[in-house]
N, C-alpha and C positions, 0 to 999 in steps of 0.2 A: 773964358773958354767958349769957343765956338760948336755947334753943334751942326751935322749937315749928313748925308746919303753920298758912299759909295756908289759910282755909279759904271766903274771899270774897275779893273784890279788887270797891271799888264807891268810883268817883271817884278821887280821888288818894290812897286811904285802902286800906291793908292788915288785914285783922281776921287775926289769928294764934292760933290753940288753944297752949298749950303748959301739960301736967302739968293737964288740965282745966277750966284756965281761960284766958276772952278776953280777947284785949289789939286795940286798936287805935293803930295804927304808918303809920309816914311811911318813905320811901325814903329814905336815904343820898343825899344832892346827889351823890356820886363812885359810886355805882351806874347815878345818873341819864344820868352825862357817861360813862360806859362804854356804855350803852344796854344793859343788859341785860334779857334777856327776862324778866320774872316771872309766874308761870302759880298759879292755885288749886292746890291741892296740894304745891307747894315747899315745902320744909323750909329754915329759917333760922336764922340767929340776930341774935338784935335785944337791944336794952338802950335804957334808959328812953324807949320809945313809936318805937325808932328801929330797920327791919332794916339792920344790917349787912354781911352778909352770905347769899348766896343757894347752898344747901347743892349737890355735887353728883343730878342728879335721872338717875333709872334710865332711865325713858323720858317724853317728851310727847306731845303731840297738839296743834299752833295751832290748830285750828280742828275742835273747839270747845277754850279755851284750858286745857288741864288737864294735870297732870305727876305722875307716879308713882301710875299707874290700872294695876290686874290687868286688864281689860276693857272694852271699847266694846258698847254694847249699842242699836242701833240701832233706833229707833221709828218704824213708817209706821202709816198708819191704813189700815183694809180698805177703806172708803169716811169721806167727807168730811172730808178731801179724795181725792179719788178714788187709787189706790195707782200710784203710776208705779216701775214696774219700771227708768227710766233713773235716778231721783235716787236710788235703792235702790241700784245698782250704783257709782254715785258716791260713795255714801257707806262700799262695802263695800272699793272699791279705794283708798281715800283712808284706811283703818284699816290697811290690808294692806300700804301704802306704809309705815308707821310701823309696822309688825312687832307690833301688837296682836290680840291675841284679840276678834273678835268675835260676836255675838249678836243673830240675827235676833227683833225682838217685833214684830210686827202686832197693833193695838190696834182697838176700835170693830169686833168684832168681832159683835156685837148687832146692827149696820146693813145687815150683808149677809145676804140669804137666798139666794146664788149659791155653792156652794161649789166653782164652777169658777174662783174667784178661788183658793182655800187648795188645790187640785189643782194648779194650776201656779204656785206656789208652794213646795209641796213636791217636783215635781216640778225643779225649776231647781236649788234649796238645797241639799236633805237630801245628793245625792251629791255637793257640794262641801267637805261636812263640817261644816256650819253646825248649831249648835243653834238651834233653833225653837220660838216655842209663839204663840199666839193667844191674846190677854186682852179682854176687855171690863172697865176700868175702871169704869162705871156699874152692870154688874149682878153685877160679882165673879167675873167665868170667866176662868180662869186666875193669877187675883192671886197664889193658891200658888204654883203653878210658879214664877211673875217673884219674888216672894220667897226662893225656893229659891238661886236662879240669882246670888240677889242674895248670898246669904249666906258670909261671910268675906271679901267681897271689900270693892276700891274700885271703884265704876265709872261711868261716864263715858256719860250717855245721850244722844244726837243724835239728829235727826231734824228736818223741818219746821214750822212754824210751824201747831198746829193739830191734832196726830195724838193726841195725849191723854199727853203728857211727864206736866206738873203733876199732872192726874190719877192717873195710876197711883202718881203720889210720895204723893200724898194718900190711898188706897189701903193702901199699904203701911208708911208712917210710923206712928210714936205718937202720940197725942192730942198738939196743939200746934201739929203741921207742920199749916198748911191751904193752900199756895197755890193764887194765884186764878188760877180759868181762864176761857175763855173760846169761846163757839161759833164755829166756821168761817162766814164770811160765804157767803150761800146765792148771792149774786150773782157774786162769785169766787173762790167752792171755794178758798180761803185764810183761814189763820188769821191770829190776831192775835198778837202777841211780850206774852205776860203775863210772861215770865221776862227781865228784863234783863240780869244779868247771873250768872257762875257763879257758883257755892255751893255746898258741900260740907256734905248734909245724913245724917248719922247715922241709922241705919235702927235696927239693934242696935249693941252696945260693939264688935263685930267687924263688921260691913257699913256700906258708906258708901254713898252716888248724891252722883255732882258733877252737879246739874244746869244746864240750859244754853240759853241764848237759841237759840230756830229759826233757821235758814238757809238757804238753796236753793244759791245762785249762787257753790258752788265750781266751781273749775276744775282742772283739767291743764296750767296755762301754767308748770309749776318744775321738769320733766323732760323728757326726750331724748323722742321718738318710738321707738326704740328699745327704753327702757324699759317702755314702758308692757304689755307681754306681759305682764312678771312681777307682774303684779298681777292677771292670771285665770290661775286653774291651770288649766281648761278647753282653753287656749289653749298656753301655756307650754310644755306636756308637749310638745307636737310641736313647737319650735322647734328641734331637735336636727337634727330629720327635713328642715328645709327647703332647698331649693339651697343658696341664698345667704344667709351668716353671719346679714347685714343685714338679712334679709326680712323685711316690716312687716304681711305676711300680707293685703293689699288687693288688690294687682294684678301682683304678681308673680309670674311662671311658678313651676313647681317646688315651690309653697306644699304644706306636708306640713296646715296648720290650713285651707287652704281645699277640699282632699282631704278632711278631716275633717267639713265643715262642718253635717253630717246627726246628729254628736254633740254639737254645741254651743247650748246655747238661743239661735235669732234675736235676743233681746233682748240677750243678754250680750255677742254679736258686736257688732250695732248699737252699744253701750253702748263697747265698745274702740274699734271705727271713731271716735264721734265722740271721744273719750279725743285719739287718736292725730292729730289735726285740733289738739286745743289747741297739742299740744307740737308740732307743728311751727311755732307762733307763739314760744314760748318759742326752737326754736332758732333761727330767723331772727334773732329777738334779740340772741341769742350769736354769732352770726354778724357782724352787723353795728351793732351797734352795742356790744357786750363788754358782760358784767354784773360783771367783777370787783369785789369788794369787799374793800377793806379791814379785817383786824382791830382792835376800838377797843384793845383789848385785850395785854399782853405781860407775859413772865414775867422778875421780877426778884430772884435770889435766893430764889428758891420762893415769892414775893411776886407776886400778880396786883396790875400798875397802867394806868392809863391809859399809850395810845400817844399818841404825836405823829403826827399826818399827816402825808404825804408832801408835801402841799402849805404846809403849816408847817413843815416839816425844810427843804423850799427856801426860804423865805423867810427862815430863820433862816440860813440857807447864803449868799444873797444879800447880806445885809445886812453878812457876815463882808467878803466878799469887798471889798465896796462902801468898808468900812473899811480893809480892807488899801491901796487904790487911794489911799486920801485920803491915807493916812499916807505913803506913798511921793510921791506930789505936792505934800506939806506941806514932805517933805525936800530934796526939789528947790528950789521956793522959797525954802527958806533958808539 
């Protein structure tokens, strides 16, 4: 049995590195019937064209789909698309959720002559402990740094559809890598999805970039209201200080964060409020209508196998039952 790292997943088709050479591989029918997750970066093992098994992984990230990444390195562009401070914060608290290191890049950095964009910028970031830098992929400013940054790691770039991803990988690769890119439409300030799907491209023998189709339209609809504090530390810190255990810091008396409120960037706040708006949709959910889910999954003898469902465990129960009847009614008859 061979063991080796996913390093695309495109169709129904797994492409796997192992000992420096590609293989492409199909899923196990009994991975499929378990539904298991498989993410670019999973380590496995497979044998003739087939994985068999889906290696334990450190950490992930669904979305964008990548697993066993040192860091997230989040792409906006300064202008075109214009830079929104709320999909910034969505993407910061949505790393922070999944306990990853992240990395602020602001790209198209050539387009702004405002440097009251990169002032509050730095002014929001730097004292939440973010590293930072500004690249212009077209004229080469900063390309070191984002090489620098990039270096011994694996990492995992996200951002919008549009901000110069492709770019900077084209940039910073060896002769060979060229993906194609594309301009932001002038009519709505949105790019175009040139990157389909993830790929795990080799920078040096020691640095990787998993790169990764654009996105916008994550949400907050898979955690508590509750929760969602501890994804700004801005906020966080004074949740100790406030009345009540539960306080959601919007309109509750005795709030210790809304006493605060002259330390916290209006964006970041704004950026929780609407956060704290999803998840209350998520618990309604849970509320009324239950999201439990079933494992497909159970342990046999240190053997992971498929489960039977609860709803097949009764019908297999029914049908016992239904036989016992007959048999006792067959006896009476005769």
């Amino acid at each position: 049995m061979q063991k080796g790292q996913i390093f695309k997943i495109h169709s129904d088709f797994y492409y796997v590195n192992s000992e420096g050479k590609s293989y492409e591989c199909k899923l196990r029918e009994i991975l499929k019937k378990q539904k298991q997750k498989v993410y670019v970066g999973d380590f496995v093992e497979f044998e003739n064209g087939a994985i068999e098994k889906i290696l334990p992984r450190y950490n992930h990230i669904p979305r964008p789909s990548a697993a066993n990444i040192d860091q997230v390195i989040i792409i906006s562009a300064v202008k075109e698309p214009e830079l929104s401070f709320s999909q910034l914060n969505r993407y910061i608290a949505f790393a922070k959720y999944h306990g990853l290191k992240t990395v602020l890049c602001f790209n198209k950095n050539d387009l702004s002559n405002d440097d009251s964009t990169i002032e509050k910028v730095f002014s929001i970031y730097e004292p939440l402990g973010f590293d930072i830098l500004f690249t212009s992929a077209l004229e080469g400013d900063g390309v070191e740094e984002f090489r620098e940054i990039l270096k011994g790691k694996t990492s995992v770039l996200c951002g919008a559809s549009g901000v110069g991803k492709s770019s900077l990988i084209n940039a910073v690769c060896p002769e060979g890598v060229n993906l194609r890119t594309k301009e932001v439409s002038k009519k709505t300030q949105r790019g175009t999805h040139t990157t389909r799907h993830c790929e795990i491209i080799n920078i040096d023998k020691d640095s990787r970039l998993v790169d990764t189709p654009g996105f916008s339209n994550l949400k907050f609809d898979f955690l508590l209201p509750g929760e969602v504090d501890s994804l700004f530390d801005e906020i966080y810190k004074y949740k100790g200080r406030c009345k009540f255990p539960d306080c959601l810091h919007i309109s509750e008396s005795g709030c210790a964060v809304k006493e605060h409120l002259d330390s916290i960037d209006i964006t970041r706040y704004e950026s929780y409020k609407e956060f704290v708006e999803e998840a209350k949709e998520y618990k309604e959910k849970v509320k009324y209508q239950g999201i439990k889910t079933e494992t497909s999954l159970k342990k046999i003898n240190n053997r992971t196998a498929a489960k039977i469902s609860s709803k097949k465990r009764q019908k297999a129960r029914n049908t016992v039952n239904q036989n016992v009847y007959k048999d006792i009614e067959d006896e009476r008859i005769d």
